[in-house]
N, C-alpha and C positions, 0 to 999 in steps of 0.2 A: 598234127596239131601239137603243139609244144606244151610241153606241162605248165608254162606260166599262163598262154592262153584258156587249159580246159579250167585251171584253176577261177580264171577269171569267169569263164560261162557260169561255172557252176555260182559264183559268188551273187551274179548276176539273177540268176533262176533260182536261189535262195530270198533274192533280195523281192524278185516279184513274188514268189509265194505268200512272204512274209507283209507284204503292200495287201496282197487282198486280204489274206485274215486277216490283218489290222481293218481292213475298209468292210469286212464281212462281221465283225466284231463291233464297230464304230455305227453300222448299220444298225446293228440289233439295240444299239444300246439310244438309238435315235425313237422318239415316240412323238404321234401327234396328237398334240390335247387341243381338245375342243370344248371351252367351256362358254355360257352364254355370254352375247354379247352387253349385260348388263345385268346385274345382282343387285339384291337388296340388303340393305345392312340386318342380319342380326338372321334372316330369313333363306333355309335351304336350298340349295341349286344345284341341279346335276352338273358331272366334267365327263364328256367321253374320251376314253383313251385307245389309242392305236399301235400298238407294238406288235410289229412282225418281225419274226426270226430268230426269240428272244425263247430259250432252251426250257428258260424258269418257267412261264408259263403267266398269264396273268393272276393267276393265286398270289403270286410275288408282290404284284402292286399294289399301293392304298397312296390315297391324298387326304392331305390333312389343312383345314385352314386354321379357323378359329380354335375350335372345337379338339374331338378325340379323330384319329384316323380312320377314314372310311375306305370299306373295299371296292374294290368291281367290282359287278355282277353281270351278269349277261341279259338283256333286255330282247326278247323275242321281237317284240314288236318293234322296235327302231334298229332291231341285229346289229348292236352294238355294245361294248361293255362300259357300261356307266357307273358311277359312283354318285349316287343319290345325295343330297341335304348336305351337300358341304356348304361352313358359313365361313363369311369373313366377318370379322368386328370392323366397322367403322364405315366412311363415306370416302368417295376417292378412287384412287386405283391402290385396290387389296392385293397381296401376294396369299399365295397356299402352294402347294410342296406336294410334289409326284414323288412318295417313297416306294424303292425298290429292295427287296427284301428289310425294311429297316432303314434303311440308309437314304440320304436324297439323293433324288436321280434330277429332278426338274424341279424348275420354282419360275411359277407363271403368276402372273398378275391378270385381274380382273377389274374392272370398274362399277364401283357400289355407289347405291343411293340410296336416297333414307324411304321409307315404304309409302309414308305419305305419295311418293308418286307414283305409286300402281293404282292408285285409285281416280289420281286428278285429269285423265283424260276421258272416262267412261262417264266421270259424276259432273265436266265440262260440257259435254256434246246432250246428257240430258237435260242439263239445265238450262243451256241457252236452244236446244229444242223446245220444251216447255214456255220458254221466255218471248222468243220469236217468232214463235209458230212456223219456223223454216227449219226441218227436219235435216238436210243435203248439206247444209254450208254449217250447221252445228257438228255432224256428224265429222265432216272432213276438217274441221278445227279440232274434234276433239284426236282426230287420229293427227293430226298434223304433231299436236303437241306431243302424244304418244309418244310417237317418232322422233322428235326434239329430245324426249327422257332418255330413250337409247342411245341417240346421237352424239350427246352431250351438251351438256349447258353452255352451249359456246355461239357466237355469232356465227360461224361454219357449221356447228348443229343445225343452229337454227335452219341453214339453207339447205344444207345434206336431207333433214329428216323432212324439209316440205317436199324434197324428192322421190326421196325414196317413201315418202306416204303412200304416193302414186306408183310409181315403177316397180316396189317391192310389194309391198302390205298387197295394194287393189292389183296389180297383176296377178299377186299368188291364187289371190281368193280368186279372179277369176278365171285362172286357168285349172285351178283346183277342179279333178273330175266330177267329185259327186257337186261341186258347188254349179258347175255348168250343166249340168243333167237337172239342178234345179230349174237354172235359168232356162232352160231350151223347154223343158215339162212347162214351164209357165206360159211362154211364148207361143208355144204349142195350146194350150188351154185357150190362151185369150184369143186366138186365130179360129178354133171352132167354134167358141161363143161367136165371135163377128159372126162366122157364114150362117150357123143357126138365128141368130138375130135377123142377118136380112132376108134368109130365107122364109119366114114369118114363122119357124117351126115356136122359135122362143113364145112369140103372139100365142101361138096357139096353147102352148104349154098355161099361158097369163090367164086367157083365157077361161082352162077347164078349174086351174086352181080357183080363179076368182070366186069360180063357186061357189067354192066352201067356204074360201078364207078371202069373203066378203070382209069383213072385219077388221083392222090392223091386228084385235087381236088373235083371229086366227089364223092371219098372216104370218103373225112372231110365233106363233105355236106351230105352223108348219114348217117354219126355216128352221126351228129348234129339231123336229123330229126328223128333218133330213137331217143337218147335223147329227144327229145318232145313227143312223141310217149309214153314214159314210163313216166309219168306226176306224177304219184300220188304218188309217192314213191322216195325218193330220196337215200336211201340204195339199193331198188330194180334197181333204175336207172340207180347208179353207177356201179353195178355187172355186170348188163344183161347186158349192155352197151358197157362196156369194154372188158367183156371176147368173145360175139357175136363177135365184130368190131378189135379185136385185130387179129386174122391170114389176114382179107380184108387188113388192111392199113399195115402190114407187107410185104403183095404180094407189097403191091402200093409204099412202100419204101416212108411211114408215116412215122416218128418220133416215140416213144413209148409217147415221151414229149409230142408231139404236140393231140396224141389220149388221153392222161391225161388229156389235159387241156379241150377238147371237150367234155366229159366225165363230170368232175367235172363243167363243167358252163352251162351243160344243167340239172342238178341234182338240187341242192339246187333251184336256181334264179327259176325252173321252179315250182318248190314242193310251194314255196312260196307264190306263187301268182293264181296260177291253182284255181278255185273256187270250185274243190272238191279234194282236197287232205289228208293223212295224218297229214299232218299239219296244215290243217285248222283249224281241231275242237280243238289240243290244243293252233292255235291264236287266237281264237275266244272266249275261255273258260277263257283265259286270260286277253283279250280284255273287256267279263263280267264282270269279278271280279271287273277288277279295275275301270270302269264305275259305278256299281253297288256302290263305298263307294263313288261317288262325286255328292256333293247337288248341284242341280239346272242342272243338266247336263242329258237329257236322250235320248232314242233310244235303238234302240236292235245291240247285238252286232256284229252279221252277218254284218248289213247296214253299223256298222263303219268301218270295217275292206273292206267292198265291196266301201266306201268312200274314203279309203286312195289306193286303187288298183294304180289310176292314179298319185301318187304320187312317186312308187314303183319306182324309175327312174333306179337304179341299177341293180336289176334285169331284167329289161327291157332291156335296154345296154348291159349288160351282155350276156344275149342268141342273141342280134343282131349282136353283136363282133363279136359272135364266128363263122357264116354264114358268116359276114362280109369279116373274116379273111380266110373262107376254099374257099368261091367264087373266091375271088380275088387271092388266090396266093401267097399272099404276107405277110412277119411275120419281125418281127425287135428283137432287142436283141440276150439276150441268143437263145432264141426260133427260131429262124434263122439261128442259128448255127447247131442247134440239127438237123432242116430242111437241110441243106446243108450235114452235115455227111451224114442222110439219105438219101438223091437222088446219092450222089457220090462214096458211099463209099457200100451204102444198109446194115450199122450198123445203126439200129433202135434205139440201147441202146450205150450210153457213154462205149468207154469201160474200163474194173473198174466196170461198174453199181450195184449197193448192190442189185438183185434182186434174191429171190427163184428160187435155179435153174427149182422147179418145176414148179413157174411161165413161164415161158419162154417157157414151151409146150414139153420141151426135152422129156419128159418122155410117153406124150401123143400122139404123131404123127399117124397118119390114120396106120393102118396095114394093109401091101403090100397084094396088090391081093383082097379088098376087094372093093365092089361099092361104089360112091361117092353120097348117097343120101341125099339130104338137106331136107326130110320129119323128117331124124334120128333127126333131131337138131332143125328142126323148130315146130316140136310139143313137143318137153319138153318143148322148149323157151315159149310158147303160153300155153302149161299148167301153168307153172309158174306166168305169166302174167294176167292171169284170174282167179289162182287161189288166188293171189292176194285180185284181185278184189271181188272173188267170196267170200274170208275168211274176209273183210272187209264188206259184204253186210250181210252175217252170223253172225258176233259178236255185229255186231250195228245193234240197233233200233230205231224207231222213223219211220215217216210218207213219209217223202219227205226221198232224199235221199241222199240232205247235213247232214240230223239229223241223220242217218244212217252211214253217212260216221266219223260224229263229235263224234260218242260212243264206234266205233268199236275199238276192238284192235288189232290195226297195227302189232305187235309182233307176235300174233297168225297166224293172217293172211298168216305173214312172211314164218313162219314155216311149216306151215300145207301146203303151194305151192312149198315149197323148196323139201318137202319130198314126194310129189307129182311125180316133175320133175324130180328125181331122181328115183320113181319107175319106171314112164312111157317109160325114157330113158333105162330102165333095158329090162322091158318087149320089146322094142320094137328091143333093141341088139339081146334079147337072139331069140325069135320069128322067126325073120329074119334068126338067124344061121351067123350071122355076125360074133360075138366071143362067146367065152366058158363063162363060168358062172365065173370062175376062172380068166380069164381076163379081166372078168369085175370091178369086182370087184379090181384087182390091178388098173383098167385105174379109177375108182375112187377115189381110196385111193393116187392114182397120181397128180388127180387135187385137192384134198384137202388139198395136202402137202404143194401146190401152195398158199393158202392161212394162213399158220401159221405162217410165219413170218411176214409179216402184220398185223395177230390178236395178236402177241407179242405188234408191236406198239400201239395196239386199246387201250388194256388195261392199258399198261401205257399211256396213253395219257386222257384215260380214270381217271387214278390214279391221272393224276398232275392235270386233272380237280377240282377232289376232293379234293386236296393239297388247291387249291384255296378259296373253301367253305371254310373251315378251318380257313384262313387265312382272309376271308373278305376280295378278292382282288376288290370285285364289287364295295362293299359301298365304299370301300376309292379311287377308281378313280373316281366314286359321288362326292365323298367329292372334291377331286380337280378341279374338273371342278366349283363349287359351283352353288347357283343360281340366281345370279345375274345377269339375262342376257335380254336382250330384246325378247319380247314374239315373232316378226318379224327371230331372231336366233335361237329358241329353236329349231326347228329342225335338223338344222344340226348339231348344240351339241349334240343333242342325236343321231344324226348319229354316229359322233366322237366317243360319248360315248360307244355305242355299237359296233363298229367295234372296239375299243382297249377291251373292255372286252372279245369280243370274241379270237381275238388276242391269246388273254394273256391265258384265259379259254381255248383255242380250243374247243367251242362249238356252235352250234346256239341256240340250245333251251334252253339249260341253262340260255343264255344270254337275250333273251325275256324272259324268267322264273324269270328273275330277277330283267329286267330293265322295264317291262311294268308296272308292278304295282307301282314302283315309279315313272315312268316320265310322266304316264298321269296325275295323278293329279297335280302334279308339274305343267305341261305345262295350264291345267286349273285353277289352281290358279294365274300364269301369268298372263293370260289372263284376268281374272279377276281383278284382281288388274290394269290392264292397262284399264278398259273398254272394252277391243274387247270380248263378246261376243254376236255379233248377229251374223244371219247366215254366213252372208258374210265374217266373221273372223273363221269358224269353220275346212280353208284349215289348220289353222298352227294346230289343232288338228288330222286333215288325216293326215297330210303331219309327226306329231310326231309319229303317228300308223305305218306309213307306215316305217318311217328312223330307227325303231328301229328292225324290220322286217330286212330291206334290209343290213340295218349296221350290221347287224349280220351277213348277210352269206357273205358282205364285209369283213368281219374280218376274219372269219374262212376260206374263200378261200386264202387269205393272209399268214392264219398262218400253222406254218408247225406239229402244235399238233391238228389239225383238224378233227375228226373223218370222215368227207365227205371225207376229203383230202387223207388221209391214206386209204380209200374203192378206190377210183379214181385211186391213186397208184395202189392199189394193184391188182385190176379187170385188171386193162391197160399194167399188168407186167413191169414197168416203177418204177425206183428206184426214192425212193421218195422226197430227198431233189433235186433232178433233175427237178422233177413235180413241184415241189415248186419255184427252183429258175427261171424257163421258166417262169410259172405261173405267177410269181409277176409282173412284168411291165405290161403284160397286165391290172392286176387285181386292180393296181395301177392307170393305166391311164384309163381305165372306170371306178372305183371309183373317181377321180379326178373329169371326167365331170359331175358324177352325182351330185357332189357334188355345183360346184363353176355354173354351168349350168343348174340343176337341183334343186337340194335343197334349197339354197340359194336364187335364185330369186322367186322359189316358194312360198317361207315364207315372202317374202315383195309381195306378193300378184299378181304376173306375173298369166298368164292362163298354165294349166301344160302344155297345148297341144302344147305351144310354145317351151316350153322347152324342152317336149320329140322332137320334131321335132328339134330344134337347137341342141339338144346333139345329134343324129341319123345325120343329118348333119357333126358335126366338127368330129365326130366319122373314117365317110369315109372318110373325107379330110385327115385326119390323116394318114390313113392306106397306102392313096391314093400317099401324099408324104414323108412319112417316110418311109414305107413299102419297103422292096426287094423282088425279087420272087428268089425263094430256085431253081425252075427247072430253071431260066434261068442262076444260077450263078454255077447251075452244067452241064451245056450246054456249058456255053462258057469255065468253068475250061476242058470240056472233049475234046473242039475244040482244045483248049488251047496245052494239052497234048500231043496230036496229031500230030501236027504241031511240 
């Protein structure tokens, strides 16, 4: 090879060397950001960023918009490095700035809107729910538009987001695991209520109760103490609950209203505060975190959460109402009305009512000539119930058997008892020769029917939850409230706060999922900055633990996009904006005392035990002179007639 040719290779084999580190160099300096599809002016947003190859390290990185430069951090749970609360000023499409060591490296744009619309799709779909008494077609306008606000304000929005309302939003939700493990636990539920139904086990269950809770009112006073009874589950609670107690309080010429509302306010309030529930280990997990990033602050996070118990006032009031209300007799309102139809009329449901016909049991009823045995029904019920228990003692670990309870998974649990009760009640139809295999199976596929239109609502309801995320409806009703407040207040703002996000969300957990971790540090920076941390000032930190707990399932019982609410419905066969609008004055006027009686003077340092005893108090006074009784106003209407 001639010396002009090796010259040439070699020039050549410099020239590719120098192509890849250029293309190996060009690579590294290549990054993918991922920031949300749609911002709020003035309101913080996370950017994820993706640099591989890059020597510096992402210590090197920050984005900056409006504001000062924010770093990465590494996020466990989405293992990803994000850069929290970056803002842009204005409406539009925003630019912000990927700086690398200093310098820019990237400048991406975002499209912002004003905050007003994180809120106008949740407080739409309530109100022409409310308005319409059609829950499905309010809900799916309120996500439509949702999806319109990400979309963009544009005639193409407009058609994109009725799209992807459906294909995106409602597919997610319903491919979502734990959301499907809902759905299937439900379907499962109302499949062994059918076969118990027509097995006559339910009859016979109606039956032995009758006995006692001859009475409507100890009717309502036994569906309450099952509601306690079923503690640890507040999906479990609402099912068993309602589907068990719905033929008793039908005989008793109940309300369906008045079995919804008994239903859903022994469910959450009880889940919440129970010291081994479900719920516990993700309040508590939560509770961790956010204690875990604040200096000078410590204890474990079981004892804070077992600190702010006495603070719970809501929930407290809550489940005493509702005994309150089933002893005594007496109901006001809507709810008084629904009362009065049923004792005079024995229409349990409005009629009109939007309910699945297969809710209503038409399809299920005992088949003639068979025995009435309440074994049929009370041992699926009790497998169910245990197996519950038994699927949460299984999936979690740990020593004691709060850690046990705090790892398991609830979902599984769910499933694996539903599909239990459903064998058990087969085996024990078919065994007996009660019914054929063949009709068993339709008295299942009966009561299952009984639950689809209500898992239509779960899901969208489920969907405008996530319309929200989207949207940042949490941060910006944060942002409104701001925090400028006396450390003596902070908790009832964070009550407020929490019960409008839930509201608006229909969620509880989501809304603890979102509000604990900002408002405890918030509330101990307060406090800080005012002096009050010694012990003796550590109530306004219970008392913030506890009001974003309670103002959560305040909100969500309130709101008619509730995922509690809509199971309460739907178990109770009680058409749901009916649930809702009985519901609300109650749920109104013990969230009122908790509030102005409770909360409030908690936080300027009153003893709680005063307050739970004065709201337990004005509670009955209330009932006491506002209150009608339903049997004595269909008594005298029936003397009335008579005559």
């Amino acid at each position: 090879m001639s010396m002009y040719h090796r010259f040439g290779l070699l020039a050549v084999i410099v020239l590719l060397i120098g192509s890849v580190l250029a293309a190996t160099e060009a690579q590294a300096q290549q990054a993918s950001v991922a920031p949300p599809q749609v911002v709020l002016n003035g309101i913080g947003f996370p950017v994820v960023l993706d640099v591989s190859g890059d020597t510096l390290g992402m210590d090197a990185y920050t984005v900056r918009g409006a504001g000062e430069a924010v770093p990465f951090l590494w996020d466990e749970g989405e293992e990803a490095w994000i850069a929290k609360d970056v803002i842009v000023d204005g409406t539009g499409m925003q630019e912000f700035t990927i700086l690398r060591s200093g310098e820019t490296f990237l400048v991406e744009s975002v499209r912002s809107i004003s905050g007003f619309w994180a809120i106008v799709p949740p407080l739409l779909a309530i109100m022409i729910a409310l308005i319409s008494k059609r829950v499905i077609p309010a809900l799916f306008l309120g996500l439509w538009v949702g999806a319109f606000s990400v979309a963009g304000f544009t005639p193409k929005g407009a058609f994109s987001g009725l799209l992807s309302a459906f294909q995106v939003y409602v597919l997610n939700e319903f491919t979502d695991p734990g959301h499907a493990a809902v759905i299937l636990f439900s379907c499962m539920i109302g499949g062994m209520v059918g076969i118990i139904t027509k097995n006559g086990g339910m009859q016979g269950v109606v039956n032995i109760i009758i006995k006692w809770a001859s009475t409507p009112r100890r009717g309502q006073a036994a569906t309450g103490a099952l509601g306690l009874a079923i503690f640890f589950d507040d999906y479990a609670n609402s099912l068993v609950v309602g589907n068990t107690m719905r033929s008793v309080t039908d005989k008793l010429r109940v309300s369906r209203e008045k079995l919804a509302y008994i239903v859903d306010s022994t469910a959450a309030p009880v889940a919440c505060i129970a010291l081994v529930t479900t719920w516990i280990g993700y309040e508590v997990g939560l509770i961790g975190d956010a204690v875990a990033k604040i200096d000078g602050l410590e204890g474990s996070a079981y004892s804070f959460f077992l600190s702010s118990i006495p603070y719970s006032f809501y929930p407290v009031f809550a489940i005493f109402f509702v005994f309150l209300i089933a002893l005594s007799g007496k109901d006001f309102g809507p709810m008084l009305k629904a009362e009065v139809r049923a004792r005079t009329t024995g229409e349990v449901m409005r009629l009109g009512a939007q309910v699945d016909e297969a809710a209503t049991g038409a399809e299920t009823m005992p088949k003639e000539g068979i025995p009435y045995r309440a074994i049929n029904a009370v041992i699926p019920v009790l497998v169910l119930i245990f197996g519950v228990l038994g699927g949460l003692y299984v999936t979690g670990e740990g020593e004691s058997l709060q850690d046990i309870i705090n790892s398991s998974d609830s979902y599984t649990a769910l499933m694996w008892a539903s599909l239990l009760s459903v064998v058990v009640a087969v085996l024990l139809t078919s065994a007996q020769r009660i019914l054929p295999i063949g009709e068993i199976i339709e008295a299942w596929y009966a009561g299952l029917k009984g639950m689809l239109f209500a898992m239509i609502i779960l899901i969208l309801a489920w969907s405008l939850s996530s319309i929200t995320e989207d949207l940042h409806t949490a941060p910006y009703l944060v942002s409104i409230l701001g925090d400028s407040i006396l450390p003596d207040l902070v908790p009832t703002v964070v009550f407020l706060l929490a019960a409008a996000t839930a509201f608006a969300t229909g969620s509880s957990w989501g809304t603890m999922g979102i509000l604990l971790p900002l408002v405890l540090p918030l509330a101990w920076a307060i406090m800080v900055t005012s002096g009050m941390t010694a012990d003796h000032d550590y109530h306004i930190l219970y008392s913030t633990i506890s009001c974003v707990l309670a103002g959560s399932v305040w909100g969500d019982h309130c709101s008619p996009i509730s995922d509690t609410t809509i199971l309460s419905s739907m178990a109770s066969g009680c058409d749901h904006i009916d649930h809702v609008r009985t519901q609300l004055p109650y749920a109104l006027l013990v969230g009122g005392v908790a509030i102005f009686v409770g909360t409030v003077p908690a936080g300027f340092g009153m003893p709680w035990w005063i307050s739970m005893i004065t709201g337990l108090v004005l509670l009955t006074l209330t009932v006491k002179f506002v209150g009608k009784s339903a049997d004595e106003i269909a008594a005298s209407s029936a003397s009335t007639s008579t005559v």
